[in-house]
VOGU-3710 file (C-alpha; in Angstrom, 3 decimals, decimal comma):
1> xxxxxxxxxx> 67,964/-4,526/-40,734  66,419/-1,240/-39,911  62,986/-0,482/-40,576  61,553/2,265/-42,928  60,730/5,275/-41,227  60,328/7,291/-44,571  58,427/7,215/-47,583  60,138/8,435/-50,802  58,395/10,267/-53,666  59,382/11,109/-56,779
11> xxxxxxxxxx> 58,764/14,232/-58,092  57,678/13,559/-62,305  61,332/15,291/-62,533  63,168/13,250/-60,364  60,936/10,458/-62,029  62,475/11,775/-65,548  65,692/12,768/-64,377  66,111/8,246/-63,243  64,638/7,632/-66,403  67,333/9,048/-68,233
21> xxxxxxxxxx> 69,811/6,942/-66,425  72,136/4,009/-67,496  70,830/0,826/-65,492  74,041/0,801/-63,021  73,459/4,218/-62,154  70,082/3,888/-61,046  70,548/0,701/-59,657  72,982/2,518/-57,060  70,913/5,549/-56,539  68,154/3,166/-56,189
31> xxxxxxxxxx> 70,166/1,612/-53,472  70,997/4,607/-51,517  67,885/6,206/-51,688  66,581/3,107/-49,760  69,820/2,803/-47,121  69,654/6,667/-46,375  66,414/8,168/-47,436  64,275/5,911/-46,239  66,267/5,121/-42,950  66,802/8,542/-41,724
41> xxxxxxxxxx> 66,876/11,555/-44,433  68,573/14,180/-41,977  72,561/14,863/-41,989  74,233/13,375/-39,292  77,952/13,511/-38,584  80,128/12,905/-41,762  77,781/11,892/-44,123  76,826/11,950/-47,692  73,620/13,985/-46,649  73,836/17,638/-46,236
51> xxxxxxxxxx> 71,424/20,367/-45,843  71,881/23,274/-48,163  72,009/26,953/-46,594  69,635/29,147/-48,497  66,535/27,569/-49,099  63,016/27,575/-47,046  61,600/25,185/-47,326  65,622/23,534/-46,412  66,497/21,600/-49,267  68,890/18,811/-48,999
61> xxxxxxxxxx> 71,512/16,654/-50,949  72,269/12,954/-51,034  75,540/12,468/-52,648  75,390/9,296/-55,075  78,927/8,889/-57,006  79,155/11,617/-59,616  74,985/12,189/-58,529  73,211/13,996/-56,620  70,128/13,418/-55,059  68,069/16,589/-54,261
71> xxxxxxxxxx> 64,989/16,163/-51,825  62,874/18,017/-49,048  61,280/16,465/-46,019  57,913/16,875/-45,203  57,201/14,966/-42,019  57,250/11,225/-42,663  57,756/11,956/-46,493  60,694/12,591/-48,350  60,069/14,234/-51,663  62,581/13,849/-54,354
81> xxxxxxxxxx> 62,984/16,517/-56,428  65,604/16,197/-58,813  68,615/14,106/-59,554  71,260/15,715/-61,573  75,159/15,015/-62,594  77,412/16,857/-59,806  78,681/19,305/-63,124  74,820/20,043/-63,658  74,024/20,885/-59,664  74,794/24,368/-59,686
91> xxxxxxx> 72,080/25,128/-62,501  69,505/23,266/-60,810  70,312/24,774/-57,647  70,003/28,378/-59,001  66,813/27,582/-60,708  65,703/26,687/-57,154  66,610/30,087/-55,462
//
């Protein structure tokens, strides 16, 4: 088993945003946060990660079922900012730019 090379934070929104969550659902967030954030948090050939164009600092998105995890990486940290229903990204997303 690979080794942590990441630590995850929760923003209080993200923090809110799991909180909100039936148990199954943020069991399996829960569970890919830790197998890809925590692992390595960067896109890498076809993956459920992907960096989003348009942001600075780059923002990026961990897709969890009908999730998504949004985050930014600040060297050895990954801070999670929000986690949102894939119908609900696009207002989070503008609300961003």
């Amino acid at each position: 088993m690979e080794q942590k090379r990441f630590k995850v934070v929760f923003s209080p929104a993200a923090q809110h945003d799991v909180e909100k969550l039936e148990i199954g659902i943020a069991l399996q967030l829960a569970k890919d946060v830790r197998n890809y954030l925590e692992i390595s948090p960067f896109p890498f050939g076809k993956t459920r990660i992907k960096r989003l164009t348009g942001f600075e600092p780059p923002i990026y998105r961990l897709r969890s079922g009908d999730f998504r995890v949004y985050y930014r990486i600040y060297q050895k940290e990954v801070a999670i900012l929000a986690i949102t229903h894939k119908k609900d990204s696009e207002k989070f997303l503008k609300r961003k730019r």
